[in-house]
C-alpha positions as CSV (number, residue, x, y, z in Angstrom):
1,X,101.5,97.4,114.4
2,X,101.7,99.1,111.4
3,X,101.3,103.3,111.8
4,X,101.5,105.5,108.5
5,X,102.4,109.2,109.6
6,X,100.5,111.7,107.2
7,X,101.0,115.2,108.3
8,X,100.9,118.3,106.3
9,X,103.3,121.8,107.2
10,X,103.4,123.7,110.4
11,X,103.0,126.5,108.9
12,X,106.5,128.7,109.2
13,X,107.7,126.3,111.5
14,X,108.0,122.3,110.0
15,X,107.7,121.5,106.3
16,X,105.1,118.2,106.1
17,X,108.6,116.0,105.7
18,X,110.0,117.4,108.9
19,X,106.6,117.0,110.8
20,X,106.1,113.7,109.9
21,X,109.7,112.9,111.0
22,X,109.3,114.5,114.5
23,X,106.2,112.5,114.8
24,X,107.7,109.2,113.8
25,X,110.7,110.2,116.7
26,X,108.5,111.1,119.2
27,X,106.7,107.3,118.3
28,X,110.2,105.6,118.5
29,X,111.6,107.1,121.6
30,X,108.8,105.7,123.3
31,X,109.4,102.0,122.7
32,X,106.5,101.9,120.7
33,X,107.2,98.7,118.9
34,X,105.3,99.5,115.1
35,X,106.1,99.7,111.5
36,X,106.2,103.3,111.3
37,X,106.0,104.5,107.6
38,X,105.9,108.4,107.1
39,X,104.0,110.0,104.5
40,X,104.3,113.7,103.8
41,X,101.0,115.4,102.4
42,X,99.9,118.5,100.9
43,X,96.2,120.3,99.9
44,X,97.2,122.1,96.9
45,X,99.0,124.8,99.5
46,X,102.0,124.9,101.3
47,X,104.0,121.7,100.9
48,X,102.5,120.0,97.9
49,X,105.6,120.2,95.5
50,X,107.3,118.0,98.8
51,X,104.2,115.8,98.8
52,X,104.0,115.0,95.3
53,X,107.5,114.5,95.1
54,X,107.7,112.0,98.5
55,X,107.2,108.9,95.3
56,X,110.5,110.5,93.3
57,X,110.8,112.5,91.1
58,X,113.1,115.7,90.0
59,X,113.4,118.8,91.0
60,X,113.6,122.1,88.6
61,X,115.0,125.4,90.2
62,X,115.4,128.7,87.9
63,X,115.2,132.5,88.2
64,X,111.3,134.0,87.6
65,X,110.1,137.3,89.5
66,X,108.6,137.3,92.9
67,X,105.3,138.5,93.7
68,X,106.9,142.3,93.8
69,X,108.9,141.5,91.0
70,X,111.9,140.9,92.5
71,X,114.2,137.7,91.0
72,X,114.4,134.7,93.3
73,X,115.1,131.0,92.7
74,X,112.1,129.1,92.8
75,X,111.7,125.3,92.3
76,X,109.1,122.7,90.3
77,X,109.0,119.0,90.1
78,X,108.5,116.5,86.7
79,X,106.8,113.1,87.7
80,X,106.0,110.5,86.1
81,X,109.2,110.1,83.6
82,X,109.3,113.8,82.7
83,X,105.4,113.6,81.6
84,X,104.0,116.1,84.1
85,X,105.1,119.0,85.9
86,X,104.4,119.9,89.3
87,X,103.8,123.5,90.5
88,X,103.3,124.8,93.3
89,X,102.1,128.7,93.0
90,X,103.5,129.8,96.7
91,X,107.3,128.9,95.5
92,X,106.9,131.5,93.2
93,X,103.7,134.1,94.0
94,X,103.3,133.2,97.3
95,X,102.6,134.9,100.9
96,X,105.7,134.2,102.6
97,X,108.2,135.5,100.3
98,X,107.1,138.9,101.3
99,X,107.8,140.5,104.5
100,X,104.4,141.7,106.6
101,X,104.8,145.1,105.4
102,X,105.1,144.2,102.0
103,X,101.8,142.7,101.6
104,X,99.9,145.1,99.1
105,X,97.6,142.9,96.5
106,X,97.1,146.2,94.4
107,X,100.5,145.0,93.2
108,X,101.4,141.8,93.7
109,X,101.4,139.7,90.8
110,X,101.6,135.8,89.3
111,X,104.3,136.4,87.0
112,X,106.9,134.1,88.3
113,X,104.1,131.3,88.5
114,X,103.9,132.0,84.9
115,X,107.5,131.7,84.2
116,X,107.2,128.1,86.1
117,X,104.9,126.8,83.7
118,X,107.0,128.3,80.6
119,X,109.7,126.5,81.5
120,X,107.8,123.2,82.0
121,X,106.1,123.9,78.6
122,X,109.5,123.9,77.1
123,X,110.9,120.4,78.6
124,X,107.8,119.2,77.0
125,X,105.8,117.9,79.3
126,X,101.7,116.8,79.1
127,X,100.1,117.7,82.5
128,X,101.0,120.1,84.5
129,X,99.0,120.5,87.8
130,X,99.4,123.7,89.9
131,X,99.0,124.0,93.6
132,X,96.7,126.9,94.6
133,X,97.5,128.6,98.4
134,X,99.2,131.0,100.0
135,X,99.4,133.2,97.3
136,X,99.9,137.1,97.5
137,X,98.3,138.0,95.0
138,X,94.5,138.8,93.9
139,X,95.5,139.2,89.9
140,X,93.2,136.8,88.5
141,X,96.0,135.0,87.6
142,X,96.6,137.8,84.4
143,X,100.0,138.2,85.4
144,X,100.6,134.6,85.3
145,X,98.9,134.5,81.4
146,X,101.3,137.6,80.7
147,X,104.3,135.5,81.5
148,X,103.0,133.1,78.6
149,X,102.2,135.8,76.3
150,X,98.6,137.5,76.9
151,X,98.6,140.8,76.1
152,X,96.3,142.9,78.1
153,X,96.0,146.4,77.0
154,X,94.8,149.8,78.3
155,X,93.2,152.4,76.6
156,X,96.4,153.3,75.1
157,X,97.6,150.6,73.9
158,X,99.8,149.8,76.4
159,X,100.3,147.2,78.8
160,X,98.4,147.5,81.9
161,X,100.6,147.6,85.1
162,X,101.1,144.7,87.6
163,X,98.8,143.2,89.9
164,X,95.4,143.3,91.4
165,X,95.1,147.6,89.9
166,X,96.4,147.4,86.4
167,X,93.2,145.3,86.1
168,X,90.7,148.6,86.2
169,X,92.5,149.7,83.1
170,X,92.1,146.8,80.7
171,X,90.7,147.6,77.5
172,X,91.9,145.1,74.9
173,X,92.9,141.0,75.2
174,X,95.2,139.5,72.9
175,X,95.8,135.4,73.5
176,X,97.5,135.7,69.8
177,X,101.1,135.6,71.7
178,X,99.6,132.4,73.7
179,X,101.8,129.4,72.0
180,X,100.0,126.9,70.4
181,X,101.1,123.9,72.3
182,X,99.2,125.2,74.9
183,X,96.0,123.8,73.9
184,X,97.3,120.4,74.2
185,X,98.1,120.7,78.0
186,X,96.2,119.5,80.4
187,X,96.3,122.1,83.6
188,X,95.0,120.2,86.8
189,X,94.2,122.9,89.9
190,X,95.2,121.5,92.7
191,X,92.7,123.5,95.5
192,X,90.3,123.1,98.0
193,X,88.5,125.9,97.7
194,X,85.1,126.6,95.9
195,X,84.4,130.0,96.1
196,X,83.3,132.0,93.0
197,X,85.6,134.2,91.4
198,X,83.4,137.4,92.7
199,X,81.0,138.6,94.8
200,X,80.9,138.5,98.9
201,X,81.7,135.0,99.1
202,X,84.5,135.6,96.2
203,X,88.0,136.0,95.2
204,X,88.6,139.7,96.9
205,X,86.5,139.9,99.8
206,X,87.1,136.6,101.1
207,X,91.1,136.3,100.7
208,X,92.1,140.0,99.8
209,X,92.3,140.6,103.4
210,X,94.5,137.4,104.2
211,X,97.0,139.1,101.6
212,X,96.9,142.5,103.0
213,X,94.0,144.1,101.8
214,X,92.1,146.4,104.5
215,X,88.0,147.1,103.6
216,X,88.7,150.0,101.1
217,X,91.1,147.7,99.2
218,X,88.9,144.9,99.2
219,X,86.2,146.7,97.2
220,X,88.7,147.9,94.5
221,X,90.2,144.4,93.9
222,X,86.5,143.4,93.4
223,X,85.3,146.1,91.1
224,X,89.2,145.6,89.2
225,X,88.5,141.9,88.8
226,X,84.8,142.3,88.0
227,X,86.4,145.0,85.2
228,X,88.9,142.1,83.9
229,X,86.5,139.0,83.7
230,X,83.6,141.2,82.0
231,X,85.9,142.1,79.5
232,X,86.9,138.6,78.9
233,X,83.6,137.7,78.6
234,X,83.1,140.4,76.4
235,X,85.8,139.8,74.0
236,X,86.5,136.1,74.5
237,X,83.0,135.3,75.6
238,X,84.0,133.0,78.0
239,X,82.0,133.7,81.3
240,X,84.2,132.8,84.9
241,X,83.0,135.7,86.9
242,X,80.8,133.4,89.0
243,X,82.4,129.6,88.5
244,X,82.8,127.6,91.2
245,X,86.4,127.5,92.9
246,X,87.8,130.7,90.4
247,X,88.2,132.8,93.0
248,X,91.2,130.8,94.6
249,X,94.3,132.1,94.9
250,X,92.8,135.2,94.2
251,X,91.1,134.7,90.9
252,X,94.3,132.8,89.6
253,X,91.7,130.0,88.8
254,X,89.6,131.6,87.2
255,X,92.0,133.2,84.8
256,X,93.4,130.0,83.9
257,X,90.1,128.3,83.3
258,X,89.5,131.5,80.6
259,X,92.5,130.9,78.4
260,X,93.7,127.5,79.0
261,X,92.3,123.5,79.4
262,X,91.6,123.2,82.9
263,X,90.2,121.3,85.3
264,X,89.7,121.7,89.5
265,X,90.6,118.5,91.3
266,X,90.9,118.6,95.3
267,X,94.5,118.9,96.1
268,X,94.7,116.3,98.9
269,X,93.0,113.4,96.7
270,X,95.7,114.3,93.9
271,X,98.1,114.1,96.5
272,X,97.2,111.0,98.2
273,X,96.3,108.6,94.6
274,X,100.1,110.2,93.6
275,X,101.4,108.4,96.7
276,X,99.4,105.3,96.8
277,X,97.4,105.7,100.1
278,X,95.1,103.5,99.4
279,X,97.5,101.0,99.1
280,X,99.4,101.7,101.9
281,X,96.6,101.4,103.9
282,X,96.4,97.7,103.6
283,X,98.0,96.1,107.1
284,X,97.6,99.6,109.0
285,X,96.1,99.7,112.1
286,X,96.6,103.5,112.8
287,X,96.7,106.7,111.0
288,X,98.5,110.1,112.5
289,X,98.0,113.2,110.9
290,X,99.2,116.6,111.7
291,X,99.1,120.5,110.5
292,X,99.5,123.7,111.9
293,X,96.1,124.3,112.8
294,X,92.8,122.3,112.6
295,X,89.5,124.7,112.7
296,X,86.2,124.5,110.5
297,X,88.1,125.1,107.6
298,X,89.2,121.3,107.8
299,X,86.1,120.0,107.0
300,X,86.5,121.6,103.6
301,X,88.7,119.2,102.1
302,X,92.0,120.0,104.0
303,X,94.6,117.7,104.1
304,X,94.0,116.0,107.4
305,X,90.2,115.2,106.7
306,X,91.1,114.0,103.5
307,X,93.1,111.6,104.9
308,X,90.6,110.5,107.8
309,X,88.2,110.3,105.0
310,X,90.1,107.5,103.2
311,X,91.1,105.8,106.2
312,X,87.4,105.4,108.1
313,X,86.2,104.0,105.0
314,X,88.9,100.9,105.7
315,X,87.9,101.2,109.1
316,X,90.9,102.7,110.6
317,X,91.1,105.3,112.8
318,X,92.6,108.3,112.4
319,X,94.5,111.1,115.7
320,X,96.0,114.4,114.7
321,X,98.7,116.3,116.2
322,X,98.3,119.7,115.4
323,X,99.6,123.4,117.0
324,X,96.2,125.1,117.3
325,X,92.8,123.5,118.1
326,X,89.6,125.3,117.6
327,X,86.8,122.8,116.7
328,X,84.1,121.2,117.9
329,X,85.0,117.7,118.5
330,X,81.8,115.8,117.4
331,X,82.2,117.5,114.3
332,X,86.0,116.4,113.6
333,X,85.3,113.0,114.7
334,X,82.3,112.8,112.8
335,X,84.2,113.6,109.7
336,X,86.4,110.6,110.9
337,X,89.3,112.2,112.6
338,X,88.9,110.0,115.6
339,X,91.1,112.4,118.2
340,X,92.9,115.7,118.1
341,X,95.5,117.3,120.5
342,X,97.3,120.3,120.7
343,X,101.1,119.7,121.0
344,X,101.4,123.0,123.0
345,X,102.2,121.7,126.6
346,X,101.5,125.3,128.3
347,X,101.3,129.0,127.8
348,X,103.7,130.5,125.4
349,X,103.4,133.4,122.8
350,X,103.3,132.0,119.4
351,X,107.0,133.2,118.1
352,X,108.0,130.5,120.9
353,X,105.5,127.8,119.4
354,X,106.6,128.2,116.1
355,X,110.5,128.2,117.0
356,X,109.9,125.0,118.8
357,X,107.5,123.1,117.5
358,X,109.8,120.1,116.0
359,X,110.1,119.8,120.0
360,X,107.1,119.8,120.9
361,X,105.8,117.7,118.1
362,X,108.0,114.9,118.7
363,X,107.3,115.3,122.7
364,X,103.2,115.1,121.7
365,X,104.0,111.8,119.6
366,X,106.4,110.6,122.8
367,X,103.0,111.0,125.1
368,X,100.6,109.2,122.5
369,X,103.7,106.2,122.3
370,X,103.1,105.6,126.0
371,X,99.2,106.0,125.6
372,X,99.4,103.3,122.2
373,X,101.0,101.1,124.6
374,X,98.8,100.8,126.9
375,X,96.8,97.6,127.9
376,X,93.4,97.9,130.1
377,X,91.4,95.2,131.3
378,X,89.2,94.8,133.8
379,X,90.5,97.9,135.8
380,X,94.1,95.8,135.2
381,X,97.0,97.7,133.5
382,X,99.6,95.1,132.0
């Protein structure tokens, strides 16, 4: 029997490589006698750069500023020969380089992300596609185009200050310090999300308060990005304020698709093709799939139903592992994810769960060894 392992992170607990390899022990301790071929996978959030990297490929790490403007070390990939450049925005602008506390979108920015892409830019690569989640930052993605030489100008003259509330006070756009070679790079989004850049479904009301942002904060961030995206309209005429999938990563999209070539691709499907699922496929007769948490937000493209998506069409079914549970079941197994199951074997607080859950992820995959084993007939167990 041949079992491929795709599982995405456990969110700050497993990275999608460590996952999959507590499942694949938990398979193996059983007895389970299978091929068992692991296959880490990523939506465009947390995890892709390790995802799109699982076929080879090299890893970049240099100095860029955090979302607070801090300097870390932050890491890219090249694939395919040096040709394109993978990002992926949380190494650089993203939620969990910040402490709770720090969370405060009013001044978080996508510099570093910026400073990512600059440095790809300069190796001289073609494509460079950008994983979109867990950001910090509801910016629009103008501190990002600072970092590759936008000017954006107040009243004054001067540059406006970081993050989501310099926005309010833009008043002139200059791309003339974009570089040229810019317009020859194609920029893939990697992200499952299609919300427009504003309005209630947009950018600031629907992830502002994921990074921080309480109700009065939320309506700022909107009427700042509203400000911004009217003014490139204005001067640029280039309309984003209401395109489909700009307001993820809070506007970051939607900032890129005003300046630069862009495209939105679904961040799982790029994922999977880079891999070869479709190909791996052939001979399977099981797919396991895992993440932190499986609710309706699945069914919008997330990793795991991406996967159960490719593997129902080949007829194969598809079980998840995951930490939290909180679906209806006809819905997940209509969307082809034949079973799901919580790894959490009993009560605990959630700092516990997380701390353990390479345990009790290869304990769940132990359990579903013993079950894959098993041989009914007629009432008979053999």
């Amino acid at each position: 029997m041949k079992i491929l392992i795709c599982s995405g992170t456990f969110k700050e607990s497993l990275t999608a490589a460590e996952a999959c390899a507590a499942i694949a022990n938990g398979l193996r301790e059983s007895g389970l006698n299978a091929d068992i071929e692991p296959l880490p996978i990523a939506d465009g959030g947390n995890g892709t750069l390790d995802a799109f990297l699982a076929s080879g490929g090299q890893r970049i790490a240099l100095s860029v500023l955090d979302p607070l403007q801090r300097q870390i070390r932050a890491e890219y990939g090249l694939i395919d020969s040096g040709g394109t450049a993978v990002i992926e925005m949380a190494l650089a602008s993203g939620l969990e380089l910040l402490k709770p506390a720090e969370l405060d979108p009013l001044r978080a920015t996508t510099y570093g992300t910026g400073q990512l892409m600059n440095d790809a830019l300069e190796r001289g690569v073609k494509r460079i596609v950008i994983g979109l989640g867990g950001s910090a930052t509801v910016d629009g993605g103008m501190g990002c185009l600072q970092a590759l030489g936008l000017k954006l100008l107040d009243a004054s003259g001067q540059p406006i200050s970081a993050g989501g509330a310099g926005l309010a006070d833009i008043a002139k756009i200059d791309d003339s310090g974009l570089d040229a070679r810019w317009r020859d790079i194609n920029i893939i989004i990697a992200s499952d999300v299609e919300n427009p850049t504003l309005g209630e479904k947009g950018a600031a009301h629907v992830f502002g308060p994921q990074k921080g942002a309480g109700p009065a904060m939320v309506e700022q961030l909107e009427h700042n990005l509203e400000h911004c995206f009217t003014a490139v309209y204005q001067q640029r005429g280039v309309d984003v304020r209401h395109v489909k999938g700009g307001g993820a990563a809070g506007g970051f999209a939607a900032g890129l698709m005003a300046f630069l070539s862009c495209e939105i691709v679904s961040g799982i499907d790029l994922v999977l093709e880079q891999n070869r699922f479709r190909e791996k496929l052939d001979g399977a007769a099981l797919v396991i799939t895992g993440e932190g948490r499986i609710d309706a937000q699945t069914l919008d493209g997330k990793g795991p139903q991406g996967v159960a998506k490719l593997a129902a069409a080949r007829g194969l079914p598809t079980i998840a592992l995951v930490g939290g549970l909180n679906i209806d079941d006809a819905l997940l197994h209509q969307a082809g994810v034949h079973a799901a199951f919580s790894i959490v074997d009993k009560p605990m607080p959630l700092q516990k769960a997380l701390a353990d859950a390479e345990d009790l992820l290869r304990r769940a995959a132990l359990r579903l060894g013993y079950v894959l084993q098993l041989r009914v007939t007629e009432g008979h167990e053999r």
